[in-house]
C-alpha positions as CSV (number, residue, x, y, z in Angstrom):
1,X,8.1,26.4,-9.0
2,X,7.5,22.7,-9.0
3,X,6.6,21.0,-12.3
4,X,3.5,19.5,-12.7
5,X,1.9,16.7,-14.6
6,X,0.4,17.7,-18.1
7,X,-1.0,15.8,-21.2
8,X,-2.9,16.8,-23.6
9,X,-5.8,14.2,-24.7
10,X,-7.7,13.7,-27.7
11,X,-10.7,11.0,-28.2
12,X,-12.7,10.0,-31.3
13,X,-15.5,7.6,-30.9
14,X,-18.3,6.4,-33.8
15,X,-20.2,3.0,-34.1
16,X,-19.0,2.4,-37.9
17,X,-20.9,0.2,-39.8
18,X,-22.9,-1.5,-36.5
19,X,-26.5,-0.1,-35.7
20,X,-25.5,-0.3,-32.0
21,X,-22.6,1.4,-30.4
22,X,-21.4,-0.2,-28.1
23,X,-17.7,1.0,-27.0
24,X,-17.5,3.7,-24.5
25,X,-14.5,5.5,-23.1
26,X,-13.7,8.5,-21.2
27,X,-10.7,10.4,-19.6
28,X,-10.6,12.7,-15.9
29,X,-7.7,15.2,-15.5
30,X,-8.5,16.3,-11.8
31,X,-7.4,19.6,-10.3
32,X,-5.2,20.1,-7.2
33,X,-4.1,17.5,-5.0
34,X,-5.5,14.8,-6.3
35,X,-3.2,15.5,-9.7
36,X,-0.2,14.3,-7.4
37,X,-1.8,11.7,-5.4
38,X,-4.1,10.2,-8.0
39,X,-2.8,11.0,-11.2
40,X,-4.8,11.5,-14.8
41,X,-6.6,8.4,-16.0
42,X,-8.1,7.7,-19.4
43,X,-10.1,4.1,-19.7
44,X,-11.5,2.4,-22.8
45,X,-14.2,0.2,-23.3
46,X,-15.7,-2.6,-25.4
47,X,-19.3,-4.4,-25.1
48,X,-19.4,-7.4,-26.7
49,X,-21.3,-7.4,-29.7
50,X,-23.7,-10.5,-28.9
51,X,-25.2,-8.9,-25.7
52,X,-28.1,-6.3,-25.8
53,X,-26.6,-5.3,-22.4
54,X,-22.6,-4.7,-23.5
55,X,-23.0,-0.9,-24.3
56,X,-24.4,-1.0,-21.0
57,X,-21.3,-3.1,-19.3
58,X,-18.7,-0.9,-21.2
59,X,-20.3,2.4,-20.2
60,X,-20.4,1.5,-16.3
61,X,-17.0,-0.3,-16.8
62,X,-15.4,3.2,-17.8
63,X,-17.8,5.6,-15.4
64,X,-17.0,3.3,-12.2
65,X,-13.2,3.1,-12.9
66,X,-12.7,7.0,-13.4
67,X,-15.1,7.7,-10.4
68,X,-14.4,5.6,-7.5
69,X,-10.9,5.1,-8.6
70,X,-10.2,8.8,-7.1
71,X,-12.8,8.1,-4.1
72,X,-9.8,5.1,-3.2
73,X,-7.5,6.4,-0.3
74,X,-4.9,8.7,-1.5
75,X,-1.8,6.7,0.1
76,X,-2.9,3.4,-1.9
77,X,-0.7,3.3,-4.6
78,X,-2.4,3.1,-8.4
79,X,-1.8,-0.3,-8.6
80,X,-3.8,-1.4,-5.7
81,X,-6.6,1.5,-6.3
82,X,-7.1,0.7,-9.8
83,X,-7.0,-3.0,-9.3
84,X,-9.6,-3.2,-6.2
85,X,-11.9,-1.1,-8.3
86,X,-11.7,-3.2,-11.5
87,X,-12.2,-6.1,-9.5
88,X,-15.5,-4.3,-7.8
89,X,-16.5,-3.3,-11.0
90,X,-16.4,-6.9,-12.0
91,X,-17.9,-8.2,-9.4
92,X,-21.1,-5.9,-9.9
93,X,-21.3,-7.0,-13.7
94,X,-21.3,-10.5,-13.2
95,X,-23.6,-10.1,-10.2
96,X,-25.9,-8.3,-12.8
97,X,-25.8,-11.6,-14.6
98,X,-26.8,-13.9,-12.1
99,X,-29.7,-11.9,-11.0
100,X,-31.0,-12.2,-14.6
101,X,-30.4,-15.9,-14.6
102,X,-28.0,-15.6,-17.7
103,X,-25.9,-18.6,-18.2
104,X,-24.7,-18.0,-21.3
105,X,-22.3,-15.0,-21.0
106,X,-22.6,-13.5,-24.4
107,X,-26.1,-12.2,-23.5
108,X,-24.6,-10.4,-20.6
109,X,-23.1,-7.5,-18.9
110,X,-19.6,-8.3,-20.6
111,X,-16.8,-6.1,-22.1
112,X,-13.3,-5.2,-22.0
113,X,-11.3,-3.0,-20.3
114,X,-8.4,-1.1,-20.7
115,X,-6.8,1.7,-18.2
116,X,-3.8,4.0,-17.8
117,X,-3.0,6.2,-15.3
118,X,-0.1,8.8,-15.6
119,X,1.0,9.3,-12.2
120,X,4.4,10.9,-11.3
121,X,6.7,9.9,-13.2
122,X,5.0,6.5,-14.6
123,X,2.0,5.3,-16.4
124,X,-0.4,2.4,-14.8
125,X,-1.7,-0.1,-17.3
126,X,-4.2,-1.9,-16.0
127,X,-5.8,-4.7,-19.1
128,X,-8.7,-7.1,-19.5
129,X,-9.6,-8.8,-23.1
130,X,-8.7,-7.2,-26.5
131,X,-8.9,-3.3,-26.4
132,X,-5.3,-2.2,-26.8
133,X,-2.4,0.2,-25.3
134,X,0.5,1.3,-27.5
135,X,3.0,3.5,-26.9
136,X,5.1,5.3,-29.7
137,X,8.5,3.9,-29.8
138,X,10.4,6.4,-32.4
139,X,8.7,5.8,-35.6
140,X,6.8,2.8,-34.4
141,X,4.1,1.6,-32.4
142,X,4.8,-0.3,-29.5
143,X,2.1,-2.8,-28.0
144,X,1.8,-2.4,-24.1
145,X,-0.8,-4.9,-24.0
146,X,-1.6,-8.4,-25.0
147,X,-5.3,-9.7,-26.7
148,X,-6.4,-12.1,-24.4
149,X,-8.0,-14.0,-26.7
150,X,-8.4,-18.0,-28.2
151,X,-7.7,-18.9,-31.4
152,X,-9.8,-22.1,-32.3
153,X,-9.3,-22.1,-36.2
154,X,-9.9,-19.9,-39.0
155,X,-12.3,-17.4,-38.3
156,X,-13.1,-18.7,-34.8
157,X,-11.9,-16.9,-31.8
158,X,-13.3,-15.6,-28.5
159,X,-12.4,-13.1,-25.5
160,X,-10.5,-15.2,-22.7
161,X,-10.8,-12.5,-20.2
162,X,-13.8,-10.0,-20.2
163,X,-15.1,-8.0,-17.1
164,X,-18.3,-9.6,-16.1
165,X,-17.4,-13.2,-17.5
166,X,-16.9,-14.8,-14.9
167,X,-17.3,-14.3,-10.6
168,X,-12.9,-13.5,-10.5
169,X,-11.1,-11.7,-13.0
170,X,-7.6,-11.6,-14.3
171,X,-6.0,-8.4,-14.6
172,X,-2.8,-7.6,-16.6
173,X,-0.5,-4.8,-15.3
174,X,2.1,-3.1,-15.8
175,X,3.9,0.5,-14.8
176,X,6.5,1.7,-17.5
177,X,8.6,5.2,-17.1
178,X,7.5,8.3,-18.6
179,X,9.6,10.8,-20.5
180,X,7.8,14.5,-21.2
181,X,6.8,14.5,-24.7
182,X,5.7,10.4,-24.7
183,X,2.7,9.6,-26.8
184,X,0.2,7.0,-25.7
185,X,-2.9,5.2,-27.6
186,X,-6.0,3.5,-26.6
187,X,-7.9,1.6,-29.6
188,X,-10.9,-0.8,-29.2
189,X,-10.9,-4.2,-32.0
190,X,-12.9,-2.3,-34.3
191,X,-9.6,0.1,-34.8
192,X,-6.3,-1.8,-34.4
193,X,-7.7,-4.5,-36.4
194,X,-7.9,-2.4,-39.9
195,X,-5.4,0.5,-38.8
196,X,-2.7,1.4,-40.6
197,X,0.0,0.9,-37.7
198,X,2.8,2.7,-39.5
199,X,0.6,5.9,-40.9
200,X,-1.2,6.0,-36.9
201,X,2.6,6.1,-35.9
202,X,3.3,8.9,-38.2
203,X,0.1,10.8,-36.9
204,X,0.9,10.4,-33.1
205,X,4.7,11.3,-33.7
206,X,2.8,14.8,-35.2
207,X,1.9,17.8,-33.2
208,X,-1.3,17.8,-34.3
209,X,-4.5,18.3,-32.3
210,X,-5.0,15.4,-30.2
211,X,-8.8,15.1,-31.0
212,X,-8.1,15.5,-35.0
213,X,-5.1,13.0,-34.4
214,X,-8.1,10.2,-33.0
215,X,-10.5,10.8,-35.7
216,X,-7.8,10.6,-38.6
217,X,-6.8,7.2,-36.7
218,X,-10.5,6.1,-36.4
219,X,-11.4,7.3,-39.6
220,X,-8.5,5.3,-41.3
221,X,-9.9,2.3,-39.9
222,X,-13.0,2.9,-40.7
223,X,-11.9,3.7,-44.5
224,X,-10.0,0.5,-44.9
225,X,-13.3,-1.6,-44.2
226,X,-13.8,-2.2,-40.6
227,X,-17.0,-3.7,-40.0
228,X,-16.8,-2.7,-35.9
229,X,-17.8,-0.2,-33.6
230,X,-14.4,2.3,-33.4
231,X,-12.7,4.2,-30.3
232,X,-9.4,6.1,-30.0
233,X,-8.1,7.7,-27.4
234,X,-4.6,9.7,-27.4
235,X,-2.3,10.9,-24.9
236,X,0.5,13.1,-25.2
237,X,2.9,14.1,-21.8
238,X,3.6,17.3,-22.4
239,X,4.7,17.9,-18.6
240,X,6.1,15.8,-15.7
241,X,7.2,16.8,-11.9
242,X,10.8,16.6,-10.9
243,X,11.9,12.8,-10.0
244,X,11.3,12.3,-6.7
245,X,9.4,15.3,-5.8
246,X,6.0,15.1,-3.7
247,X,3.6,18.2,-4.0
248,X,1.2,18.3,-0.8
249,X,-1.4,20.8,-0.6
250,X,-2.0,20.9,2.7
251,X,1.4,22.7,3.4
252,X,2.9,25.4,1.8
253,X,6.5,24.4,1.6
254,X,7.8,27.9,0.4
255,X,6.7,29.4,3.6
256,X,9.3,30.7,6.0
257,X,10.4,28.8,9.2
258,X,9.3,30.9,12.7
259,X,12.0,32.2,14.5
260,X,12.6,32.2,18.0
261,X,9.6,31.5,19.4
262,X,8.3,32.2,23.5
263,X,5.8,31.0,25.5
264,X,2.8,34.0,24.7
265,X,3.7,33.9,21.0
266,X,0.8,33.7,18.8
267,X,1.1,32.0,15.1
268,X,-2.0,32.3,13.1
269,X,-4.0,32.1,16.4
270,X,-2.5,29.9,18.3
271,X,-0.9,30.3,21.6
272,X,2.4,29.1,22.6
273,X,2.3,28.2,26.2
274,X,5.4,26.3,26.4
275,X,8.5,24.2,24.8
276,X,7.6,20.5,24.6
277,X,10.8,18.8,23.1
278,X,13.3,20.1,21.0
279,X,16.2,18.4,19.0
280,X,18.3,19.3,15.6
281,X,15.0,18.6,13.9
282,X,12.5,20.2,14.6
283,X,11.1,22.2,18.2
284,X,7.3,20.9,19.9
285,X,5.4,23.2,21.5
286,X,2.2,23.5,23.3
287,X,-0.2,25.9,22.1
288,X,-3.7,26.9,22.8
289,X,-6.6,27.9,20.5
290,X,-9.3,30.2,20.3
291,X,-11.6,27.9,21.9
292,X,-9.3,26.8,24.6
293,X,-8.1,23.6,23.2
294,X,-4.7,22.4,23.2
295,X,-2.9,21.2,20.6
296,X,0.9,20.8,19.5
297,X,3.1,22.7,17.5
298,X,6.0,21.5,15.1
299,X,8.3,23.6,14.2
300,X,10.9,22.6,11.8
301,X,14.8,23.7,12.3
302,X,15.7,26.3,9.9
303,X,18.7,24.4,8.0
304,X,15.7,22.5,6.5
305,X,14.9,25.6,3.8
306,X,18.3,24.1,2.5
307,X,17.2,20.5,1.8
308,X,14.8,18.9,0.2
309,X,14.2,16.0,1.4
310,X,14.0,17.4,4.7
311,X,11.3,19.9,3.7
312,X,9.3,17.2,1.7
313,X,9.1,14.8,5.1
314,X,8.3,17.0,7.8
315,X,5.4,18.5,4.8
316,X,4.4,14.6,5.1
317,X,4.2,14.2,8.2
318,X,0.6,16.1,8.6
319,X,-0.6,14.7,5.3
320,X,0.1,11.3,6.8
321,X,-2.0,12.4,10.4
322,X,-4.9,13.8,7.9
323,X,-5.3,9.9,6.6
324,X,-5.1,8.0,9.2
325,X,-8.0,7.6,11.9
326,X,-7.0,5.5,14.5
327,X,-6.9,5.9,18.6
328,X,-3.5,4.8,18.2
329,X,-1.6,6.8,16.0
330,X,-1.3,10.5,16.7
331,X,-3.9,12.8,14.7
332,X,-3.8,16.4,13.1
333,X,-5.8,19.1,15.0
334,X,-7.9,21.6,13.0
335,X,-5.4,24.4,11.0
336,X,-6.1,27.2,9.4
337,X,-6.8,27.6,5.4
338,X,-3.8,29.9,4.7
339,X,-0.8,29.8,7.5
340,X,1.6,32.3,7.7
341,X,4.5,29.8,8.6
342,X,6.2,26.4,8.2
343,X,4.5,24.3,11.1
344,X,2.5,21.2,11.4
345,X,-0.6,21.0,13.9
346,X,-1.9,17.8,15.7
347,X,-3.6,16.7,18.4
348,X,-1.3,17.3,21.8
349,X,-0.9,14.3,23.8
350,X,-0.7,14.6,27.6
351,X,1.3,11.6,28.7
352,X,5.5,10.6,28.4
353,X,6.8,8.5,25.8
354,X,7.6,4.9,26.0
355,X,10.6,5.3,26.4
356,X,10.4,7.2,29.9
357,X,7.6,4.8,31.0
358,X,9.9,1.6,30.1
359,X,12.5,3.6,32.8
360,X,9.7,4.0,35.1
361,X,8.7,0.6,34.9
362,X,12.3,-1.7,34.6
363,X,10.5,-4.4,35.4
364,X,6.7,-4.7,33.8
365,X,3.9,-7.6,34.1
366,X,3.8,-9.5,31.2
367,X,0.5,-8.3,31.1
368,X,1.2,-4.4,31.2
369,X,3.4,-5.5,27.7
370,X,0.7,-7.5,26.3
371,X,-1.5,-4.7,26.8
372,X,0.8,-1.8,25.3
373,X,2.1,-4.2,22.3
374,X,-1.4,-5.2,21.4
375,X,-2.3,-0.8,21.0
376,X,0.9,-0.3,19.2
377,X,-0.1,-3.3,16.6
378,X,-3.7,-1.6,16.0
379,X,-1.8,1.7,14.8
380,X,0.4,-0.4,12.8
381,X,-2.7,-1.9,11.1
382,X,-4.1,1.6,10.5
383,X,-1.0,2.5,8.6
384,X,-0.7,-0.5,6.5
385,X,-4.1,-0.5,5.0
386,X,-3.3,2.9,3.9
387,X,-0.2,1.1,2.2
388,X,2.3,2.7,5.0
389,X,5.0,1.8,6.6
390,X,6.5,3.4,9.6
391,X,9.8,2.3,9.6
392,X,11.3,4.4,12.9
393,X,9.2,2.5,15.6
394,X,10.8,2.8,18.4
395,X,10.0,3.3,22.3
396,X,11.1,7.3,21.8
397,X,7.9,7.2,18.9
398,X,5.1,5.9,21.4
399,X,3.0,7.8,23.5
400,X,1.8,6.7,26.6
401,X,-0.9,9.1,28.0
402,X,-2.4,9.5,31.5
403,X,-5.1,6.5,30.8
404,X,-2.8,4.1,29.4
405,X,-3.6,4.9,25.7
406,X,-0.8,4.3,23.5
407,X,-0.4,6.5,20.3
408,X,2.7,6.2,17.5
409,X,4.1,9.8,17.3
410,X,6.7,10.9,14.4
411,X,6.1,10.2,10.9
412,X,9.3,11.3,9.4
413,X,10.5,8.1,7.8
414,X,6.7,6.9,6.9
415,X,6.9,5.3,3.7
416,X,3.4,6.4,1.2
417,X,2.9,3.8,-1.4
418,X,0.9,6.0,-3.4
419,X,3.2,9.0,-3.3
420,X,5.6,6.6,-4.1
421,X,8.2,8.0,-2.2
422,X,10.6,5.7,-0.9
423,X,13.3,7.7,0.1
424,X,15.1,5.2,3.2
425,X,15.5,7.1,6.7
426,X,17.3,10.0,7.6
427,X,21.2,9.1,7.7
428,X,23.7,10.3,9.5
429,X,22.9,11.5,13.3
430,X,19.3,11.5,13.0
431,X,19.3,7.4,12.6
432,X,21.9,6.4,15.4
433,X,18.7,5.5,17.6
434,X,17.1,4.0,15.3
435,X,19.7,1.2,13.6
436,X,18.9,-1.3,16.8
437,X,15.4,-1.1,15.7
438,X,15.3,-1.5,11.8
439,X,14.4,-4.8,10.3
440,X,17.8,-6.0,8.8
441,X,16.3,-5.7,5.4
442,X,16.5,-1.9,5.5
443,X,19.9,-2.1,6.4
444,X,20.5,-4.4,3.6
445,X,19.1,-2.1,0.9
446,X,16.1,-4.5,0.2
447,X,12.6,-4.1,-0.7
448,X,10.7,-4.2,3.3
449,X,7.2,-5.0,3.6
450,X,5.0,-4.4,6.7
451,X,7.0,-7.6,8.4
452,X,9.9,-4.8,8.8
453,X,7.2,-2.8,11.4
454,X,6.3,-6.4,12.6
455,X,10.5,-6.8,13.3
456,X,10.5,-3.2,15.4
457,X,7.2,-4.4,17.0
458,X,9.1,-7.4,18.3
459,X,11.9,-5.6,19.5
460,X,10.3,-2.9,21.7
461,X,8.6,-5.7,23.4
462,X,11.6,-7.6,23.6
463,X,13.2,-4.5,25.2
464,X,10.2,-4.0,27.7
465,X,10.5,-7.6,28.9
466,X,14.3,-7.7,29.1
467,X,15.8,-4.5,29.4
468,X,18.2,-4.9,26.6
469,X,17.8,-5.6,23.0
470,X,17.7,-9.4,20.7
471,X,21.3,-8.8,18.8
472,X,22.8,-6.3,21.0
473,X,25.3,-4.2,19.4
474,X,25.4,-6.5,16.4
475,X,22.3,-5.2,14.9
476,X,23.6,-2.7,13.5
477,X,26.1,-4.6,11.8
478,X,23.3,-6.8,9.9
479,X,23.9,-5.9,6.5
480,X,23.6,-8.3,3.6
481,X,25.1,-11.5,4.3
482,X,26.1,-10.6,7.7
483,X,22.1,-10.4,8.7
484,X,22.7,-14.4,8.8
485,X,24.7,-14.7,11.5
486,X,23.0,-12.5,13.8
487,X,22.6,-14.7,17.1
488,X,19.5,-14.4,19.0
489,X,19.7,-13.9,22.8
490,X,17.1,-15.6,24.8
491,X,14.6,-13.5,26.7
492,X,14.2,-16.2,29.3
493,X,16.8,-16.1,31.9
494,X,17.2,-16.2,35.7
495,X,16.9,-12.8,36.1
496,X,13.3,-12.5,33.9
497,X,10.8,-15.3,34.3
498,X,9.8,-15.0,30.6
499,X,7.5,-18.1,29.7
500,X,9.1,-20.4,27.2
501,X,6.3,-19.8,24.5
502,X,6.5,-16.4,24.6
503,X,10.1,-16.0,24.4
504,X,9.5,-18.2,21.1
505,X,7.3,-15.4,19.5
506,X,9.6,-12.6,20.4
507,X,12.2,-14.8,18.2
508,X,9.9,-15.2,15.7
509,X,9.0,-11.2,15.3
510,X,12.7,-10.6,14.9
511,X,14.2,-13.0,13.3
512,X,16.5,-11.9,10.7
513,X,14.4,-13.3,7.5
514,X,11.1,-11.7,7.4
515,X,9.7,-14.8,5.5
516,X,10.2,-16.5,8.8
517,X,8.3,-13.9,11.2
518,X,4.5,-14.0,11.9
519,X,2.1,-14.2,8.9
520,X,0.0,-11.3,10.8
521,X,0.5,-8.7,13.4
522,X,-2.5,-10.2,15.2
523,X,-0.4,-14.0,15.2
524,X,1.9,-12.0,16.9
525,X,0.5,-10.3,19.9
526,X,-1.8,-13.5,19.9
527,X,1.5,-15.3,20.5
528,X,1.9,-13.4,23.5
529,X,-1.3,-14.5,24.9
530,X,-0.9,-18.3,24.4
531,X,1.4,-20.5,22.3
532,X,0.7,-20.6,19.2
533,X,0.3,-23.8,16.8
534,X,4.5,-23.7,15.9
535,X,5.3,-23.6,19.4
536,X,3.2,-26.4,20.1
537,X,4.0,-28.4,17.2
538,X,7.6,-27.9,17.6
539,X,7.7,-28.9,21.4
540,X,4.7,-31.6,21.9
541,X,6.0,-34.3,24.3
542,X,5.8,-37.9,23.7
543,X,2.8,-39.1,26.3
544,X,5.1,-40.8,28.0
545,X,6.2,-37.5,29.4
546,X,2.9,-35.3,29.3
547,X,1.0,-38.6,31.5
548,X,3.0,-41.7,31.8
549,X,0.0,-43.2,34.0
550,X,-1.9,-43.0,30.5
551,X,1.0,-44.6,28.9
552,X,1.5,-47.4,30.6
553,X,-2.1,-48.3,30.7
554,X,-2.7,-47.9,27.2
555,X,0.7,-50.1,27.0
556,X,-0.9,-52.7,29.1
557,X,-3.8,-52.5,27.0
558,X,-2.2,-53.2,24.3
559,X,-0.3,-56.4,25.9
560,X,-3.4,-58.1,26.8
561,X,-4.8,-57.6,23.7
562,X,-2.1,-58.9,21.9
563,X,-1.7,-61.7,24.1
564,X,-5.3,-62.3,23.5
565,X,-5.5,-63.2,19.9
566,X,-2.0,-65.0,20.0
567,X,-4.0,-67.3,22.5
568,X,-7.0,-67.7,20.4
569,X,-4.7,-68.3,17.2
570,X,-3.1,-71.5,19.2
571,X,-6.5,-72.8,20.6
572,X,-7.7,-72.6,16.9
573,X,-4.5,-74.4,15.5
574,X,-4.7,-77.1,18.3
């Protein structure tokens, strides 16, 4: 049985010596999927005290971030959820503020913020203004944050950063590994200020309640004079799941792997009409449901009950299809609640790959490429703003169906952002079609972006024009160093009439330093429509060449001008 994430959380909260309380936190351990894909988040709050509106700003502050940060799409990883949420959440306040004509931001919807998420194997700190996150470091408490405050003399000092403040905000983060048994705390001003750090240490290194663990903090506080509204909030991992492992609830993974399987088979109502594709992965099949419908079956190979990271990618693969709409990239068909077998179901696509259309068509309009490159960069999009990558585009992953739609097929190698599982592609066999179309940065062992999807963009298209491939053999031999002295080979030459401009972009797409490919997907396949502004700038002609009849006018313009006022400059001096 898989580990799972577990903590155990304790919160104390009291308004002191203040009439008002104005701190507000909160916590959200959800249940199933989301505990793998989201994580556990506690957040912690501070109104500032001026405003009649900051218990108010500190309350919505903590309810948004724990409710729509688990609305955010479950590929994104924590970083980017947490961060486009604060910065909504921000947004709103300070909006709040402006419809109340408030100039004068100590009357308004201010306060800090301070968040962790647990997720896997790491906790999310995400910071704005002067609530606090330590961490107990042996016998000590370590700060994982930083005030951001100004210090203008004794006894003067003000937040520098505060939700609301301000149209932008500023956001601290950080991600730090977690060990099982790691104890976190959240305090607000009116606790860390009068605290006893060393006897909170010795309460936190306890194994206490949590709860009684925040009050005793709090209370200390409180006891040694603080004049503030006081929060705590305590976390202790008492659970975390195996490095590297990915729980998907869609799929069972400890269900067996069919058999042999013939056409009139039936797995959990549906039909097996016949044997798609097949390879030392995995088996396709077309199958039928109740309804009629038609849909495809995947059926992994059974030598992938004895690895893991086989198992945990072909469980992906349908996860991926469930989270991304797009007429471009293939989508998962209706399955049942409870399956009987190891399979994944999408949506069965009636057409041939690209691969068997580029042999039907050696020699394609520029046009017909346009067309298929521009559908192929839409699915691309849908998977990046899920934070995806594909990284195994290739013609043998694109679908070309009867009306011309194109669809990317195979998400073995997809890398998730927010399972953050970036386990590199199959080795071995299984990548020998794939080297000529990785961005050299894979090969390399460096950290790829969407540019590396951009690179395999460039070189199917490349291929499609041409027939043969940018580097040849050689890219497969563009590791580290070597990457550098990969030569380009022109697409125009006597036997392709590829325009000038567009051969430029498709150098562009692939060239070896992703710092030096299109800025966009949409530059690109815009590229292939007309030159674009580096193509022109780089080749402009002097007029001379583009109209020398212009030239030579505007020359013997100039002439008679000049001769003019040298003339009038000797009648003058005579």
């Amino acid at each position: 049985m898989m580990s799972r994430l577990s903590v155990a959380i304790g919160q104390w909260s009291d308004a002191g010596r203040k009439p008002a309380h104005q701190d507000f936190h909160g916590a959200l351990v959800p249940e199933g999927a989301a505990l793998t894909t989201k994580g556990i988040a506690a957040a912690i709050a501070d109104g500032i005290s001026s405003s009649p509106v900051g218990a108010e700003a500190a309350e919505i502050a903590v309810k948004s971030l724990l409710s729509d940060y688990y609305c955010t799409p479950d590929a994104w990883s924590a970083k980017t959820a947490a961060t486009r949420v604060i910065i909504a959440i921000n947004a709103w306040l300070h909006a709040q503020n402006r419809r109340a004509r408030l100039d004068d931001r100590d009357r308004g919807h201010v306060c800090t913020l301070s968040a962790l998420i647990l997720k896997g194997r790491k906790a999310h700190l995400f910071h704005v203004g002067d609530s606090r996150i330590w961490r107990l470091a042996g016998q000590a408490l370590e700060p994982l944050t930083e005030d951001h405050r100004l210090d203008l003399g004794p006894g003067e000092n003000y937040l520098a950063r505060a939700l609301g403040a301000g149209p932008e905000v500023e956001i601290d983060y950080r991600a730090v590994e977690v060990s099982p048994g790691d104890r976190f705390l959240l305090t607000t001003d009116g606790v860390h200020e009068w605290m006893d750090a060393r006897a909170a240490a010795r309460l936190l290194a306890g194994d206490g309640d949590p709860d009684e663990i925040a009050r005793l903090i709090g209370a200390g506080a409180l006891e040694a004079g603080s004049p503030d509204n006081l929060t705590v909030q305590v976390l202790r991992v008492d659970g975390l799941p195996a490095a590297g492992a990915v729980e998907l609830a869609d799929v069972r993974a400890d269900l067996p792997v069919p058999g042999e399987i013939r056409p009139g088979a039936v797995i959990d109502g549906f039909r097996v009409l016949r044997q798609i594709h097949g390879d030392a992965r995995a088996r396709l099949f077309l199958a039928a449901t109740a309804d009629g419908g038609r849909v495809a079956l995947k059926i992994p190979a059974r030598d992938i009950l004895d690895s893991d990271e086989l198992r945990r990618r072909f469980l992906m693969e349908e996860w991926i299809a469930r989270r991304i709409a797009s007429p471009h990239v293939m989508a998962a068909a209706s399955a049942p609640e409870r399956r009987s077998a190891l399979y994944a179901v999408t949506e069965f696509i009636d057409g041939q790959s690209l691969r068997q259309w580029m042999r039907d068509h050696p020699a394609p309009s520029l046009e017909a490429v346009r067309g298929i490159v521009e559908q192929i960069a839409i699915g691309l999009r849908a998977f990046h703003r899920r934070e995806m990558l594909h990284r195994d585009l290739r013609p043998e992953n694109v679908m070309v169906d009867g009306d011309g739609t194109v669809k990317i097929i195979d998400f073995g190698a997809v890398r998730v952002a927010g399972l953050e599982d970036d386990t590199p592609p199959l080795s071995g066999e299984a990548m020998l079609g794939t080297l000529q179309y990785s961005a050299p940065e894979y090969l390399a062992g460096e950290a790829a972006d969407w540019r590396a999807d951009l690179f395999s963009l460039g070189v199917v298209a490349y291929e499609m024009l041409t027939g043969r491939l940018p580097y040849g053999a050689d890219a497969a031999r563009g590791r580290g160093r070597a990457r550098h002295r990969l030569v380009y080979r022109p697409a125009r030459d006597e036997g392709r009439p590829v325009p000038d401009w567009v051969d430029h972009a498709l150098a562009r797409a692939v060239h070896p330093d992703p710092a030096r490919r299109h800025e966009a997907l949409s530059e690109f396949t815009a590229a292939l429509r007309a030159p674009g502004p580096d193509y022109r700038a780089r080749n402009r002609k002097p007029l001379i060449e583009r109209d020398p009849l212009r030239f030579w006018q505007g020359t013997a313009a100039a002439l008679a001008l000049l001769s003019a006022v040298l003339a009038a400059r000797l009648v003058l001096g005579g």
